[in-house]
C-alpha positions as CSV (number, residue, x, y, z in Angstrom):
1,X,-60.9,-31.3,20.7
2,X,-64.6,-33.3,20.3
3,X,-63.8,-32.9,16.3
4,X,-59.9,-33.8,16.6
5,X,-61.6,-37.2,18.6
6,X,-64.3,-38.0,16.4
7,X,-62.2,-38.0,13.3
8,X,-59.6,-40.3,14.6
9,X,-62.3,-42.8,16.2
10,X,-64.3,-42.6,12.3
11,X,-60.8,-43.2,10.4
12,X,-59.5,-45.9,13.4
13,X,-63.7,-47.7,13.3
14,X,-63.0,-47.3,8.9
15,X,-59.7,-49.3,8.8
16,X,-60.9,-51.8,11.2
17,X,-58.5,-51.4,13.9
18,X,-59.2,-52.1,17.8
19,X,-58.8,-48.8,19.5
20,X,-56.5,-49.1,22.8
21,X,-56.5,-45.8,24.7
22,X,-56.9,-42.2,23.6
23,X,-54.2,-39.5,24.9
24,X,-54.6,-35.9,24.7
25,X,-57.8,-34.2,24.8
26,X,-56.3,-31.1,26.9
27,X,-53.3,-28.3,25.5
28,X,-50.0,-29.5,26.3
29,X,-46.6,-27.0,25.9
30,X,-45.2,-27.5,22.7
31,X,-41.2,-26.4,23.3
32,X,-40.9,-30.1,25.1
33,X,-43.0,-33.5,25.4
34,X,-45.8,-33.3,27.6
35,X,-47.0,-35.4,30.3
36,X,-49.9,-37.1,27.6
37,X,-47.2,-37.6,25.1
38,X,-45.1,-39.3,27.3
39,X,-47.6,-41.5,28.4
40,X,-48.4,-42.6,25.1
41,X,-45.1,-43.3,24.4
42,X,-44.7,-45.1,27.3
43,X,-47.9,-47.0,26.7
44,X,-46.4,-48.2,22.8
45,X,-43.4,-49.7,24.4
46,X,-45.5,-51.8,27.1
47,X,-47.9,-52.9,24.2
48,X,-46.2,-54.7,21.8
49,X,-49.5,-55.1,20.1
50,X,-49.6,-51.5,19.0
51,X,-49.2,-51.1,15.4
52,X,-50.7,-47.6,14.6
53,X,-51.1,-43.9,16.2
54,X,-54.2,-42.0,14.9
55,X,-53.6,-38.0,15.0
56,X,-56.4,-36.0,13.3
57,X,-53.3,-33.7,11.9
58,X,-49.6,-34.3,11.5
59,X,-50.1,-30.7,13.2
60,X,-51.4,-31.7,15.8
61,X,-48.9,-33.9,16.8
62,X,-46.9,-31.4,17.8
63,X,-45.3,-27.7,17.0
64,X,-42.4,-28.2,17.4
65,X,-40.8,-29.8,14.7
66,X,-37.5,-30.9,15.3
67,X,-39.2,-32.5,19.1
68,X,-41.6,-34.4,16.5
69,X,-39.0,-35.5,14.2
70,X,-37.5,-37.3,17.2
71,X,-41.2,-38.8,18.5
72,X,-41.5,-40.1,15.1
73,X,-38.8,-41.5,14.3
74,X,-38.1,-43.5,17.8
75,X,-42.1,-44.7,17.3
76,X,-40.9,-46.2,13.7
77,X,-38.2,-48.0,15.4
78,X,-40.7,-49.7,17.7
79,X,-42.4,-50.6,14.3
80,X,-45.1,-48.1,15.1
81,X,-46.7,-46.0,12.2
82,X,-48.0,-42.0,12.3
83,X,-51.5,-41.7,10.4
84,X,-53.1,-38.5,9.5
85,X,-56.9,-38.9,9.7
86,X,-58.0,-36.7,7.6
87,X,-56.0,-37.7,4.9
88,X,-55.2,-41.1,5.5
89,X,-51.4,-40.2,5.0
90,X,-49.0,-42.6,6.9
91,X,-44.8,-42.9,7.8
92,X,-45.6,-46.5,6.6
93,X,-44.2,-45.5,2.4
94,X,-41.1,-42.5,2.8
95,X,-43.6,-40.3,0.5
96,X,-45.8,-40.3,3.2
97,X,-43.1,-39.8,5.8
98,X,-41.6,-36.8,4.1
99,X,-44.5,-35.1,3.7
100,X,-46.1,-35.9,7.3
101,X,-41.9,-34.2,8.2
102,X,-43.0,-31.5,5.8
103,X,-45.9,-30.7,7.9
104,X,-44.2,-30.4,11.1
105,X,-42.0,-27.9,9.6
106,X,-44.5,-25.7,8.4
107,X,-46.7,-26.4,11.8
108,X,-43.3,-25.1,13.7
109,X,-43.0,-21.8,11.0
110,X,-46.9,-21.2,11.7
111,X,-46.0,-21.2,15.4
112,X,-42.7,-19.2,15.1
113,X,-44.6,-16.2,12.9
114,X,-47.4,-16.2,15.4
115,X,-45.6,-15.8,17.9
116,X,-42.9,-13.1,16.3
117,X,-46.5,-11.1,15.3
118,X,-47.9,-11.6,19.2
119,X,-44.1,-10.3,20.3
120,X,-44.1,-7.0,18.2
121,X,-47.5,-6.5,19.2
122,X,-46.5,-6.4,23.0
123,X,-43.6,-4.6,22.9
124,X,-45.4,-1.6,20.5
125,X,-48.3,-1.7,23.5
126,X,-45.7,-1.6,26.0
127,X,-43.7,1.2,24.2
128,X,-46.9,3.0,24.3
129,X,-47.3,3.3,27.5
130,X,-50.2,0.8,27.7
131,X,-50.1,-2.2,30.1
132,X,-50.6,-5.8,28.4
133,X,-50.2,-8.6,30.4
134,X,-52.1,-9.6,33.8
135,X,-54.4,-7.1,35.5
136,X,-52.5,-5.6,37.8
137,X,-54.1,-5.4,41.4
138,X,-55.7,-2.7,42.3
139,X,-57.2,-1.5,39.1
140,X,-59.7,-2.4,36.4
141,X,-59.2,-2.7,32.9
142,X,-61.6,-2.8,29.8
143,X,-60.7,-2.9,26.5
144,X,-58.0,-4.8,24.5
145,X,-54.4,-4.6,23.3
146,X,-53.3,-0.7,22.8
147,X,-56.8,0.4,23.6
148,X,-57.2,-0.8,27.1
149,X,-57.9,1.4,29.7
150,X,-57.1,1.0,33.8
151,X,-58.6,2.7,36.4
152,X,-57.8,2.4,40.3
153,X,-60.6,0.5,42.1
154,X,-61.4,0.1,46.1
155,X,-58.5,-2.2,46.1
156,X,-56.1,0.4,44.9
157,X,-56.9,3.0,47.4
158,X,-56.2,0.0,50.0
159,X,-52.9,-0.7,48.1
160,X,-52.1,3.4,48.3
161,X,-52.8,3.0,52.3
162,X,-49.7,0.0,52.2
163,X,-47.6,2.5,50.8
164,X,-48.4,5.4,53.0
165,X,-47.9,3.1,55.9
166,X,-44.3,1.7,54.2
167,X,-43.3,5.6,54.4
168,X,-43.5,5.5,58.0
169,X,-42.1,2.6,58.5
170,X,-44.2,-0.3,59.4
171,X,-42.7,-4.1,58.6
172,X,-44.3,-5.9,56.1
173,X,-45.7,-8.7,58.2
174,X,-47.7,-5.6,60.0
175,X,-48.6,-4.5,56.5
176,X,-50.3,-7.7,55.7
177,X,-52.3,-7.7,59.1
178,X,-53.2,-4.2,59.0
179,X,-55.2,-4.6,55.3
180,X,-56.7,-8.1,56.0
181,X,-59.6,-6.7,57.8
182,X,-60.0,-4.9,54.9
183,X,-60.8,-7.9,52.4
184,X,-57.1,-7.8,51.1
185,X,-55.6,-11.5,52.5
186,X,-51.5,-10.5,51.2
187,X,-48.8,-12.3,52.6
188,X,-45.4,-10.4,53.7
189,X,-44.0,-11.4,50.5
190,X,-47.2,-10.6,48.4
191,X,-46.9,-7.0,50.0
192,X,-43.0,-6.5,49.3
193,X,-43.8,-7.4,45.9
194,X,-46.8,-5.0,45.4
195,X,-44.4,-2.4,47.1
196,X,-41.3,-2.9,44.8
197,X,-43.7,-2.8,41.5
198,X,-43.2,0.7,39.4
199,X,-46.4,0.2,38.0
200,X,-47.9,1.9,40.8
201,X,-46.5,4.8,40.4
202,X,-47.0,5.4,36.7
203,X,-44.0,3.5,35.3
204,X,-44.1,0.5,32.7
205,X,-41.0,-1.7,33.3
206,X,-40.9,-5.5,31.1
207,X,-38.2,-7.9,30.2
208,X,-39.7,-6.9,26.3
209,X,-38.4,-3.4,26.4
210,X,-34.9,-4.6,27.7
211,X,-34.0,-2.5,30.6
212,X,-36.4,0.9,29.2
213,X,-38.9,2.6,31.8
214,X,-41.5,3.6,29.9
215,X,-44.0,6.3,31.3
216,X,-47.2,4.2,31.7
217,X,-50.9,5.6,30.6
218,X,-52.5,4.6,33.7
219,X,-53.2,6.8,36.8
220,X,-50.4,6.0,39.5
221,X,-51.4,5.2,42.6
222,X,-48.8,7.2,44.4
223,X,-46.0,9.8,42.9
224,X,-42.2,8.5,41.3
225,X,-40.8,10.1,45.0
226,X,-42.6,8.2,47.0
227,X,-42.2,5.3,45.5
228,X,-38.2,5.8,45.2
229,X,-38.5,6.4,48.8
230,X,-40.6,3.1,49.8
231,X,-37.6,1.2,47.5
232,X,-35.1,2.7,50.0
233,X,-36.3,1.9,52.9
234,X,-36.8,-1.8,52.2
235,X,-33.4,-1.6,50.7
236,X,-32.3,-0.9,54.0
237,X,-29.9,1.7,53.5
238,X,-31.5,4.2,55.6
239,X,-32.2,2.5,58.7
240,X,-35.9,3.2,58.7
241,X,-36.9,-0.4,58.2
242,X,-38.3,-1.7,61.9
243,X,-37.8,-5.5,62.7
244,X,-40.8,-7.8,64.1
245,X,-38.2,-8.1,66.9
246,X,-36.5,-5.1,68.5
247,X,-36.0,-4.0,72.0
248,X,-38.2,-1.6,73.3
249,X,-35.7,0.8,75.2
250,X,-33.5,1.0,72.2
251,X,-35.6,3.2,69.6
252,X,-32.0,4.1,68.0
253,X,-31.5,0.9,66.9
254,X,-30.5,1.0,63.3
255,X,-31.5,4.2,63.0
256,X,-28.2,6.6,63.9
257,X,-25.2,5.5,61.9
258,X,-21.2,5.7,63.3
259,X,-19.8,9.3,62.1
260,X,-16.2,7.3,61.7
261,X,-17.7,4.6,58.9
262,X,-21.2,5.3,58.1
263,X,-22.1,1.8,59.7
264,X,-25.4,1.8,61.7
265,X,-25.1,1.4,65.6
266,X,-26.4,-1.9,67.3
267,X,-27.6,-1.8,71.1
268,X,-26.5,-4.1,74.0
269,X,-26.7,-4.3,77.8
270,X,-23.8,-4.3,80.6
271,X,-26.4,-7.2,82.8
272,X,-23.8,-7.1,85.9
273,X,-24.3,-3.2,85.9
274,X,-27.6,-2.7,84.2
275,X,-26.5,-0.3,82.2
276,X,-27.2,0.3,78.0
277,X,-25.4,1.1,75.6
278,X,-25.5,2.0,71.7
279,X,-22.4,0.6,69.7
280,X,-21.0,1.0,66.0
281,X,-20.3,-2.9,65.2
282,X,-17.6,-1.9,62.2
283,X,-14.6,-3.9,63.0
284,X,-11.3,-1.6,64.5
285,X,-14.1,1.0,65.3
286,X,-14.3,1.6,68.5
287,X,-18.0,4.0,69.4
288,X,-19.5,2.9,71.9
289,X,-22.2,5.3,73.8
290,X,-24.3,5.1,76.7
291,X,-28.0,5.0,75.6
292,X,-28.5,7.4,78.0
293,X,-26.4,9.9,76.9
294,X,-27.8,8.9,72.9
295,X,-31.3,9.6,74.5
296,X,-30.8,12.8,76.2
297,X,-28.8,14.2,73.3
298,X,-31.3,13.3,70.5
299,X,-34.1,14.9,73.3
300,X,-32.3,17.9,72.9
301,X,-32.3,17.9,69.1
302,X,-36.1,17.3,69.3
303,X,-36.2,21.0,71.0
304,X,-34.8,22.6,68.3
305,X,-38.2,21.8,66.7
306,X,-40.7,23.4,69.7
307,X,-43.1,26.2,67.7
308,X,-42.6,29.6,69.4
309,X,-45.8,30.2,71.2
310,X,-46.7,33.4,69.0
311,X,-47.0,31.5,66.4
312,X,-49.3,28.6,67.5
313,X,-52.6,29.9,66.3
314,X,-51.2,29.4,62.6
315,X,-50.1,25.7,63.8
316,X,-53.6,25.0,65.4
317,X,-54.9,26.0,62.4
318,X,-52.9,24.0,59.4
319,X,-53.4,21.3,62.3
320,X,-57.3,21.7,62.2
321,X,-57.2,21.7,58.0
322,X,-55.0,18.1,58.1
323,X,-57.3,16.5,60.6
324,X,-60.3,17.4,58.4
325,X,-58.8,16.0,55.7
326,X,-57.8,13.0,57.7
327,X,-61.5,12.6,58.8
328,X,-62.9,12.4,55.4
329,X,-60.2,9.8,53.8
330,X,-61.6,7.5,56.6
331,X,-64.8,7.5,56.0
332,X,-64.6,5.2,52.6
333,X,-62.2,2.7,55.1
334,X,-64.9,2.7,58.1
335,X,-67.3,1.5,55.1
336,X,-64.9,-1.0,53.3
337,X,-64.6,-2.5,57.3
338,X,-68.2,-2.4,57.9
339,X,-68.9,-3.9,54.9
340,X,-66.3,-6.7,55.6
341,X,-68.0,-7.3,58.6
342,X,-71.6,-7.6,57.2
343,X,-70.8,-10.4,54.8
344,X,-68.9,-12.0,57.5
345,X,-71.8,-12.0,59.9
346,X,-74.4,-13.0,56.4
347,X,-71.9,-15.9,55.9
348,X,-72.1,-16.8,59.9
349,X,-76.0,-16.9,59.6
350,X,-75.7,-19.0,56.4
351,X,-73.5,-21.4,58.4
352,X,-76.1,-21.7,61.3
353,X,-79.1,-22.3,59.4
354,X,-77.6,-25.0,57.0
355,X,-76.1,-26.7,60.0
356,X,-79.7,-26.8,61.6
357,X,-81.2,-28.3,58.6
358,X,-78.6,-31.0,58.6
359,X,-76.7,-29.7,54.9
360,X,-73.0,-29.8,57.0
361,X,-71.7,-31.6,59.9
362,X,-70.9,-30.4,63.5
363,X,-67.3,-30.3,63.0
364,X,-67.5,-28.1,59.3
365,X,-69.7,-25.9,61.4
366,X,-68.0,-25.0,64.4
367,X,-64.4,-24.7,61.8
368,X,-66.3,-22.4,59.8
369,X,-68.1,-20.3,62.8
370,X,-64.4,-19.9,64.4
371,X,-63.1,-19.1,61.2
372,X,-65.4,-16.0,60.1
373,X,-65.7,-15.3,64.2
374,X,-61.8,-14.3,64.1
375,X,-62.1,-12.4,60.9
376,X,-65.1,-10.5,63.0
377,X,-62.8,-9.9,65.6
378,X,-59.9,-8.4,64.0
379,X,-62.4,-6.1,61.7
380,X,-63.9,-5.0,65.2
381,X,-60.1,-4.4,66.4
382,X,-59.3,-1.8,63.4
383,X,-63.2,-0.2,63.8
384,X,-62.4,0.5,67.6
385,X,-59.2,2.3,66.1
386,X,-61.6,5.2,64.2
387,X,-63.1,7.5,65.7
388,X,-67.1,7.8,64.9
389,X,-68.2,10.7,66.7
390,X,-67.4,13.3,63.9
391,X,-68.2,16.1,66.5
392,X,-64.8,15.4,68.4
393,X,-62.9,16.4,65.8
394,X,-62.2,19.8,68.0
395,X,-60.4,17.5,70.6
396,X,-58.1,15.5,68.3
397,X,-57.5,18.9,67.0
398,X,-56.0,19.8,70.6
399,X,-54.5,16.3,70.8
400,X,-52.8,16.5,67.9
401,X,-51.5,20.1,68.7
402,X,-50.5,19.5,72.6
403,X,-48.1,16.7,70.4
404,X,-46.6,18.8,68.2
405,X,-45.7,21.5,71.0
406,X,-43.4,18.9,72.9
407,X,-41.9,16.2,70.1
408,X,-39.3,15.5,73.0
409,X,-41.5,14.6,75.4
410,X,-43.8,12.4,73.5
411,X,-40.6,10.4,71.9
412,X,-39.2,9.6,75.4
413,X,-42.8,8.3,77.1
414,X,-44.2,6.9,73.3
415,X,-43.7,3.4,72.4
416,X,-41.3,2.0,70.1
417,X,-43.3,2.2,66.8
418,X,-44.3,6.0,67.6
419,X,-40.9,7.1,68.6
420,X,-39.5,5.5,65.5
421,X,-42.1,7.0,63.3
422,X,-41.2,10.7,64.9
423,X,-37.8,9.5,64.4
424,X,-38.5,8.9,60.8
425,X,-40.6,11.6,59.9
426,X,-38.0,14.0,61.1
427,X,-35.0,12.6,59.7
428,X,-36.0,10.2,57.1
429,X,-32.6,9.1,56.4
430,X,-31.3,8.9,59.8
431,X,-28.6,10.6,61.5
432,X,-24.9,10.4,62.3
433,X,-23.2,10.2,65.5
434,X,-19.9,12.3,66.1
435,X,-17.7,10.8,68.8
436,X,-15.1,14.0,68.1
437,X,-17.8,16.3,68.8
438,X,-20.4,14.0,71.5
439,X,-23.2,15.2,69.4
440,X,-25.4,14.2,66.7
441,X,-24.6,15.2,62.8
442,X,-28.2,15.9,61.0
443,X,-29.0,15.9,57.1
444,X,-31.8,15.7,54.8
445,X,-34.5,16.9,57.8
446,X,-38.0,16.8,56.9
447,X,-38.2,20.3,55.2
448,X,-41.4,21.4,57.1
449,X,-40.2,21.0,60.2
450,X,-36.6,22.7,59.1
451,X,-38.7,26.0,58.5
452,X,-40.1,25.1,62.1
453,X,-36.7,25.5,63.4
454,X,-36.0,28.9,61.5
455,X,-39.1,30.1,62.2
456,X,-38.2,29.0,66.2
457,X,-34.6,30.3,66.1
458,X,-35.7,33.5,64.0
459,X,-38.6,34.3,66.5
460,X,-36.0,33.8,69.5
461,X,-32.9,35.9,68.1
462,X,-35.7,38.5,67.6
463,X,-36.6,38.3,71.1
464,X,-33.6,39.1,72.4
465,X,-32.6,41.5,70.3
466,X,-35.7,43.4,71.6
467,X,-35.1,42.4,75.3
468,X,-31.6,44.1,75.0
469,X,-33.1,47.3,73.9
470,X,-35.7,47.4,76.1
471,X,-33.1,46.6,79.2
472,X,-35.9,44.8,80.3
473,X,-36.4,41.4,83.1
474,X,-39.8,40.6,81.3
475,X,-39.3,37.4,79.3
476,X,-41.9,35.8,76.7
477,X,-41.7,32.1,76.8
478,X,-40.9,30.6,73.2
């Protein structure tokens, strides 16, 4: 740019001409006129005493030829004339015009070829499994072109959390206040977007390789079926997606579908009785339940899930091994938080001392002492939520297994976001109710918990058969 100036400033100060303005000086898209272009332009018309533009290079003028043609040619009707610095050619004598034309066109087929070559080079990058445009977050990259390498950072294991937490349901909006304590400041739609990307689970998708998923080099951040299943929740079409506003004593909402059409039920209230009820909203259909009944009967379906006592020392166990596990994949978060907090509270002290030397006024100081004081807060908020005291882990054990004993009883006293998340975790799909039959119709149950209920049913048809031969009163509780 400084050698594109001085050589139209040298040829302008050579010819004796009184230099009016300069335009340019910074890139400008070359499919259309830019904003400098027009200016100039603009400028000529004003200025009848405008004989000459200087460009160092026809080139330079711009890449696209036929756009230049045009500039040109509407300058020479304003008796304006195009000169080349550095060759001193001008549209004044139709030689000169041709060839300044001549050099457009071959500025426009040195811009074409580039770009064909940059194109190709993409799409064989892409076809290779290797990522080339922006860094996507959550990982680093080094290298160039077919050559660069990404691996997941701290970021990445905070964007695996978002989809861990997807999986069971949470809304986006919670999403995006759950991970800013964390350093990660996402908006609702930031988050939906980071949750609909296939790159995070290993897959390469780009308008280049038109329509073709490509298997990516990269490590994934999670596996192709959970990602599938993240898309269909916020697709909606199992239910599972909870809204920022839903009424606490309706935890069914959206979540069991009409038998008769496959439509999900809505919830309402008689007000002159009090009473509530769940109702499919499909027009001629008419299901409508009381929520009482809906509640009772899926409490029942919950107890086809109860372990059989013999068996609880193998669920205490597997229960003891995930808690573990638990415990050490928070111990990088409690640091992430703690460290959050620590450059909030550096930051704070900053603040304080250059307001008491006089560098920033009273009211940037108290703005900015609220500011990192609410961040503070919230990072305390999700710290009070871990556990520290690593010896406990024995209790949460017991905790966890006096749950898992009695899934009816902890959906009907739980709040609304735990009973949809047992709701979800054992019917990820939801469930159908049949009016014929005044029951529920179950599919796609979370297999675990379906070899629960064999194991349960299989322990109990055992135990009778044995009762029966024994012709005995004694009864084991299962």
């Amino acid at each position: 740019m400084d050698d594109q100036h001085r050589l139209c400033k040298a040829y302008a100060e050579s010819q004796g001409f009184e230099i009016k303005a300069y335009h340019g000086g910074t890139h400008e898209s070359a499919k259309t006129p830019g904003v400098l272009v027009k200016a100039m332009i603009s400028e000529a018309k004003r200025d009848k005493s405008i004989t000459h533009i200087i460009v160092s290079q026809a080139d330079r003028f711009s890449r696209s030829a036929g756009q230049a043609i045009n500039i040109v040619s509407e300058l020479q009707r304003l008796g304006i004339t195009i000169v080349e610095a550095m060759t001193g050619m001008s549209t004044e004598t139709p030689e000169g015009l041709m060839m300044i034309q001549v050099k457009l066109c071959m500025a426009q087929w040195d811009n074409t070829n580039r770009t064909t070559k940059f194109v190709s080079g993409r799409k064989n990058c892409l076809k290779n499994g290797v990522w080339c445009g922006r860094r996507p977050l959550g990982y680093n990259k080094e290298g160039k072109s077919i050559n660069a390498k990404y691996t997941i950072n701290a970021t990445g294991k905070l964007i695996r959390k978002m989809f861990k937490w997807k999986m069971e349901g949470v809304a986006n909006h919670i999403i995006a206040d759950r991970i800013r304590p964390y350093g990660l400041d996402l908006s609702k739609q930031a988050v939906h977007k980071i949750l609909t990307n296939p790159f995070y689970c290993g897959l390469i998708t780009h308008k280049m390789l038109e329509g073709e998923v490509v298997e990516g080099k990269h490590p994934p951040l999670i596996s192709k079926a959970e990602f599938l299943r993240v898309q269909e929740i916020l697709s909606g079409r199992t239910g599972v997606y909870t809204h920022k506003k839903e009424t606490p004593k309706f935890p069914l909402k959206r979540y069991v579908r009409c038998l008769e059409d496959n439509s999900l039920m809505t919830a309402y209230t008689v007000k002159k009785k009090n009473i509530d009820y769940y109702k499919c909203n499909h027009i001629g259909c008419r299901t409508n339940v009381s929520a009482k009944k809906l509640h009772a009967k899926y409490e029942e379906l919950l107890r086809c899930f109860d372990f059989p006592k013999l068996l609880y020392p193998l669920l205490r166990d597997c229960i003891d091994r995930i808690v573990q596990k638990g415990e050490s994949e928070t111990k990088p978060m409690l640091a992430t938080l703690r460290k959050q907090r620590s450059e909030c509270e550096n930051k704070m002290k900053t603040c304080k001392t250059r307001y008491g030397v006089g560098d920033i006024d009273e009211e940037v100081y108290s703005l900015t002492v609220q500011s990192l004081q609410e961040k503070i807060d919230k990072i305390d908020l999700e710290l009070s939520k871990f556990k520290t005291d690593l010896s406990n882990l024995s209790d949460d054990t017991d905790m966890v297994f006096a749950t898992c004993c009695n899934l009816a009883h902890l959906w009907r006293n739980s709040s609304l976001e735990t009973s949809q998340k047992i709701q979800n975790l054992l019917f990820p799909d939801g469930i159908f109710w049949d009016k014929q039959n005044d029951n529920y119709r179950t599919f796609n149950a979370n297999e675990a918990l379906v070899i629960i209920a064999k194991l349960s049913d299989g322990y109990k048809n055992k135990k009778e058969v044995r009762d029966e031969n024994l012709t005995s009163n004694f009864k084991m509780c299962g």
